[in-house]
KOLVEX-15344 format. One record per residue (C-alpha): residue number from 1; x, y, z. Coordinates in pm, 1 decimal, m for minus. Layout:
<fitors>
num_x_y_z
NUM_X_Y_Z
...
</fitors>
This chain:
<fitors>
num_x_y_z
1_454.7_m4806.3_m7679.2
2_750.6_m5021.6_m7792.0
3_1058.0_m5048.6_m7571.7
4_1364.8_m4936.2_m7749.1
5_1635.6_m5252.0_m7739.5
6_1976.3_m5283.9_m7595.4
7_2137.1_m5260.5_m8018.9
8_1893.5_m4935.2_m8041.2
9_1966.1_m4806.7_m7729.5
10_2373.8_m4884.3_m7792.4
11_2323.6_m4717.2_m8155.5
12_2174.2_m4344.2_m7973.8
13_2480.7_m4307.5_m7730.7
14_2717.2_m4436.2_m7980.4
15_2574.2_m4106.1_m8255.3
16_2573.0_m3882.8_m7944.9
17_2934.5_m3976.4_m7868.1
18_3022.3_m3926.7_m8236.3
19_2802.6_m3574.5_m8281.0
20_2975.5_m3464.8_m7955.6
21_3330.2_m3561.7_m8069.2
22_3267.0_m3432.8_m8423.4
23_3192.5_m3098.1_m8273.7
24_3457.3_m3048.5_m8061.4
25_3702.6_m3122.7_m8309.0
26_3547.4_m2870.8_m8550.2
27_3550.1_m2598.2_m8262.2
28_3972.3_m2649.5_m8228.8
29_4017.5_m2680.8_m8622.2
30_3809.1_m2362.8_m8662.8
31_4033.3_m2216.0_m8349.7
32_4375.5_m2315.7_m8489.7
33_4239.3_m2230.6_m8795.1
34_4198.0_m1868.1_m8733.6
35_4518.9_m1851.6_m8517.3
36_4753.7_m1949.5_m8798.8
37_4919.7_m1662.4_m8924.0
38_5071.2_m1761.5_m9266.0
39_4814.0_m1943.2_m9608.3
40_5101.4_m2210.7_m9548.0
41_4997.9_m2317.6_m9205.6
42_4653.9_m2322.9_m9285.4
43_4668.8_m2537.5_m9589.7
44_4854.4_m2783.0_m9371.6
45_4558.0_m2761.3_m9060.2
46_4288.9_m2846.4_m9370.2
47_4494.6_m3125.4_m9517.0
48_4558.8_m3264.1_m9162.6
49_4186.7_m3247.0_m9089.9
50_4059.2_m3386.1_m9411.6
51_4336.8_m3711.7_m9363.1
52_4250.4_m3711.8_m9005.1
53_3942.5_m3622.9_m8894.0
54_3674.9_m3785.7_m8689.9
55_3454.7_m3878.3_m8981.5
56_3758.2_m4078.0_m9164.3
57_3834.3_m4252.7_m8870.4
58_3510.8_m4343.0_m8730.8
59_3433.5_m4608.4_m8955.6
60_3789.9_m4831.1_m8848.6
61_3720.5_m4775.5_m8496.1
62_3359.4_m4866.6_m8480.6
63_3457.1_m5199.1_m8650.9
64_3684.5_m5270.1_m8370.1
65_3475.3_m5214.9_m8133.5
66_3181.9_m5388.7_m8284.4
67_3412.8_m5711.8_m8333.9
68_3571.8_m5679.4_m7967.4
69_3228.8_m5619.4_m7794.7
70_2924.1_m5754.2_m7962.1
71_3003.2_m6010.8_m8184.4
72_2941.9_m6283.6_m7873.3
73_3053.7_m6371.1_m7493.6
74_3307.3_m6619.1_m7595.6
75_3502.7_m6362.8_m7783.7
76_3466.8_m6080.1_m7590.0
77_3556.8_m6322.4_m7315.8
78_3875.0_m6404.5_m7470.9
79_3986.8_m6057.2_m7591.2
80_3907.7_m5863.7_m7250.7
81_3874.7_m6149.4_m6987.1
82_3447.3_m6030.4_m6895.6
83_3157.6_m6094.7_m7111.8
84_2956.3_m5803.7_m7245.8
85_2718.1_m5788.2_m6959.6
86_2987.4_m5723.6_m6715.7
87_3110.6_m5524.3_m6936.2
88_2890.7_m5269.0_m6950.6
89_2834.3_m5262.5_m6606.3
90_3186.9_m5169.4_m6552.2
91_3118.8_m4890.3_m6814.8
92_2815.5_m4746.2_m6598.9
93_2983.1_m4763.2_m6264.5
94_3300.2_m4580.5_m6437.1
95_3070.0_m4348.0_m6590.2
96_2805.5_m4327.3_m6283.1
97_3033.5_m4324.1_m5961.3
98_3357.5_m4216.3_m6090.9
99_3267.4_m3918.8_m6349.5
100_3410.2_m4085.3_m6687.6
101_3276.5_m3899.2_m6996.2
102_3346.4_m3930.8_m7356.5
103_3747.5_m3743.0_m7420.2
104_3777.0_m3536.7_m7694.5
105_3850.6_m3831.9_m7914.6
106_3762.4_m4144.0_m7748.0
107_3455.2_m4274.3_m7621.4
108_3406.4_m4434.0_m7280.0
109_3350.5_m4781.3_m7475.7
110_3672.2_m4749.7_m7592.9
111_3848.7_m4614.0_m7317.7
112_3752.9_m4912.4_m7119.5
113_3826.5_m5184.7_m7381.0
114_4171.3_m5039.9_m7437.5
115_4220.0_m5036.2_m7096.4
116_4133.3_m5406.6_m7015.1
117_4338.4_m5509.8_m7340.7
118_4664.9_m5389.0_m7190.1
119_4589.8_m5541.3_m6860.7
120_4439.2_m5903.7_m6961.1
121_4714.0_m5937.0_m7226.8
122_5004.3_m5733.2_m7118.7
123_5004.7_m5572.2_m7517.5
124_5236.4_m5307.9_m7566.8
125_5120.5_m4928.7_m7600.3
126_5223.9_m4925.3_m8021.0
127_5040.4_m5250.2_m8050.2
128_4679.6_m5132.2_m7865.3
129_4729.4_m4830.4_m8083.0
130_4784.0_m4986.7_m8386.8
131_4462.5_m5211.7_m8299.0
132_4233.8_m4868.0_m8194.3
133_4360.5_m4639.1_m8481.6
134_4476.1_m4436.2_m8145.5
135_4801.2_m4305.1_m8096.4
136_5040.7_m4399.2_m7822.9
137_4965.1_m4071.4_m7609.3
138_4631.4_m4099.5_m7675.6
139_4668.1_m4471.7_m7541.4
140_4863.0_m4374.9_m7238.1
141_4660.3_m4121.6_m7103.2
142_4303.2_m4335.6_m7101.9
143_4500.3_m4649.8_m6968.2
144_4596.6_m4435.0_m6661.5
145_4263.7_m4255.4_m6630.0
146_4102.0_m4588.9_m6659.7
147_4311.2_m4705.1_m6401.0
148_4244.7_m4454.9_m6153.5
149_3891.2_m4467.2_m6198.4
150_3890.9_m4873.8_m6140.7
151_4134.1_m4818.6_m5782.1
152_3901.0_m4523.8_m5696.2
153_3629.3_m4802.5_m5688.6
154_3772.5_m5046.8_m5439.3
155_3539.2_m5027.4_m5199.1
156_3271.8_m5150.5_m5431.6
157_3496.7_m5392.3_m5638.7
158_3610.0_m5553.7_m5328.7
159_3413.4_m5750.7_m5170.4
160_3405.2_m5857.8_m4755.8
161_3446.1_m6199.7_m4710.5
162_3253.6_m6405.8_m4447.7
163_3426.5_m6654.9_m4276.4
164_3314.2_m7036.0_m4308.2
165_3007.6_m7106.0_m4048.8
166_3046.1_m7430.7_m3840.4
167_2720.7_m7623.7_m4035.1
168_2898.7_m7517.9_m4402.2
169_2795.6_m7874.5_m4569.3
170_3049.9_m7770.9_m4903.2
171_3276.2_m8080.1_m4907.9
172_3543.9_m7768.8_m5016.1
173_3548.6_m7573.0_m4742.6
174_3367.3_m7789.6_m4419.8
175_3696.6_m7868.4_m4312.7
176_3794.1_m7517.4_m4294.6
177_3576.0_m7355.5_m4020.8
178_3607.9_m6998.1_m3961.9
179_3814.1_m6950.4_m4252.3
180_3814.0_m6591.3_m4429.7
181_3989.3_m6710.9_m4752.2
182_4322.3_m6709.3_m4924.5
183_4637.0_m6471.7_m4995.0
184_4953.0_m6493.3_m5202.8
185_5191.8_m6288.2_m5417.1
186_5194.8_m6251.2_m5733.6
187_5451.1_m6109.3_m6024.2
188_5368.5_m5895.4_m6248.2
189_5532.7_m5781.8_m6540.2
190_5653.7_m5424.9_m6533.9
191_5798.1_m5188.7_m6780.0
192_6101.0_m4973.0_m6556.3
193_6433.5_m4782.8_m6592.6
194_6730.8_m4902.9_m6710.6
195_6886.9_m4759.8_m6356.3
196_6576.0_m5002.1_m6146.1
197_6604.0_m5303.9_m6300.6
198_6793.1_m5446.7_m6038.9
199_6549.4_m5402.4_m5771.2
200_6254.9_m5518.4_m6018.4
201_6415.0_m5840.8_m6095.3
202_6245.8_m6125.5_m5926.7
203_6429.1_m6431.3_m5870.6
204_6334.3_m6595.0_m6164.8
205_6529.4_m6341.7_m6390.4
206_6184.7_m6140.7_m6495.2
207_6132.0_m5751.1_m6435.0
208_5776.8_m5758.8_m6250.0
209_5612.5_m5625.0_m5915.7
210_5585.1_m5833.4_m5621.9
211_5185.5_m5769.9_m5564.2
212_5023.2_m5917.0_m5285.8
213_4637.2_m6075.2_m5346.2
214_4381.8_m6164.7_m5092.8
215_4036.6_m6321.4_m5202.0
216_3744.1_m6477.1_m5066.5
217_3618.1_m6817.6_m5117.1
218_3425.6_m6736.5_m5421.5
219_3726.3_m6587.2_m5572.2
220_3633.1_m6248.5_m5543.4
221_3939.2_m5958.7_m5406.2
222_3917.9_m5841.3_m5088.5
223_4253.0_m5694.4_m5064.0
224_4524.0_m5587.6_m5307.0
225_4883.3_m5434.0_m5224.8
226_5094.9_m5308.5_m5547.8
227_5408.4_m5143.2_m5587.6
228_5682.4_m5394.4_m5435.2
229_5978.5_m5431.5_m5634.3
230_5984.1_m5817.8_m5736.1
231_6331.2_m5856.9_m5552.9
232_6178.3_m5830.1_m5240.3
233_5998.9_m6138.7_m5058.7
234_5650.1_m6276.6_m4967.7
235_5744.4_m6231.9_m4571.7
236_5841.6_m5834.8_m4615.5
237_5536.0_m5802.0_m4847.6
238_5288.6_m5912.4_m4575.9
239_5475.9_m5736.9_m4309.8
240_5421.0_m5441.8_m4487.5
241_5035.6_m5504.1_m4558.3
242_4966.0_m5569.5_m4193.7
243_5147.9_m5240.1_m4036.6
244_4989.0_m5021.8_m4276.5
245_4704.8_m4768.8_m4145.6
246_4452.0_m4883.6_m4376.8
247_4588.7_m5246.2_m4477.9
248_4538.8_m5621.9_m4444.3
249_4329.6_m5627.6_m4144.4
250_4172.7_m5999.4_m4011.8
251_3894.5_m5983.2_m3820.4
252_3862.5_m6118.7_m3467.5
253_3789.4_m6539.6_m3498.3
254_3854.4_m6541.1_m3860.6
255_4120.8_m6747.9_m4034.2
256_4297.3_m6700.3_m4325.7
257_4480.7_m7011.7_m4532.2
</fitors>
């Protein structure tokens, strides 16, 4: 019997995810429906549905999709900084390990891609809207689920490093014996308060988070530490991440450049 193909395969979940949203959003039109109490209020629920439903909308955001995802590597690449394969192995670990289903309006595709559009790009919440046919709540909510989904997968996502063995031939790294790998800060762009700006302004004159990185010699993380207002300096950064219960820990005859 003939093995179904990755497109055919993609095609199934993506008319599951549709069928699934389509009937949900029936059940709460019917619902609101037959709670409205005036012929006024339920005119307006039918127009709203016929202007917005999932049907009308489908078509816009599967085109988006389609051209962010599976046109080729290069683009998707470019647009959300992995190619498709990694992609969609992201997608099944969020899915697998961390419980992410389809919302009521947005598929787990698309929950993901929105989410890595805002973070490889730094686009505002109207424009990733305006690019999803999503609106700006709608937005905000999956970028934060997405987001706690990703940090709830560190210890997978974060790889151990091995320090570099005394035979290590690499012409890179031979001169570096026993070493674990690298760390630095980083600033990040933030969006904050008029009243915390101060505190958030680094001393370049941008509003960003002082975030401190740790990777491996492959370039892989092995230790992230978010949060510090971009005032504050490397030295109290890395102070922190070594006196904290469960932070930047070195093992015994490593090194660390």
């Amino acid at each position: 019997m003939r093995q179904p193909n990755a497109n055919y395969a993609w095609l199934c979940q993506l008319v599951e995810d549709i069928l699934y949203i389509f009937r949900r959003e029936t059940f709460l039109l019917v619902h609101r429906y037959l709670r409205a109490r005036t012929g006024r209020s339920r005119r307006r629920i039918l127009e709203t549905a016929k202007r917005y439903n999932v049907i009308c909308r489908v078509p816009k955001q599967l085109h988006r999709i389609g051209r962010l995802l599976h046109l080729s590597d290069a683009y998707c690449v470019a647009n959300i900084r992995m190619d498709r394969n990694t992609f969609a192995r992201l997608c099944y670990l969020l899915t697998e390990r961390c419980g992410m289903h389809t919302g009521k309006v947005v598929g787990v595709e698309e929950q993901v891609a929105i989410f890595l559009g805002v973070l490889a790009h730094h686009k505002k919440n109207r424009e990733v809207g305006f690019e999803f046919w999503r609106s700006g709540a709608t937005v905000s909510y999956y970028v934060n689920k997405v987001l706690g989904a990703v940090l709830s997968l560190h210890s997978i996502l974060l790889s151990k490093p091995t320090p570099v063995t005394d035979n290590c031939a690499e012409n890179r790294w031979k001169w570096f014996k026993g070493c674990l790998g690298a760390l630095d800060g980083t600033h990040i762009p933030v969006l904050v308060s008029s009243s915390d700006k101060p505190r958030y302004r680094s001393r370049k004159g941008q509003i960003a988070t002082n975030t401190l990185a740790a990777c491996d010699r492959n370039m892989q993380f092995v230790y992230v530490l978010p949060g510090w207002e971009g005032s504050a300096g490397d030295s109290r950064v890395l102070r922190d991440a070594l006196s904290r219960e469960n932070g930047l820990k070195v093992p015994q005859g490593g090194l660390t450049t």
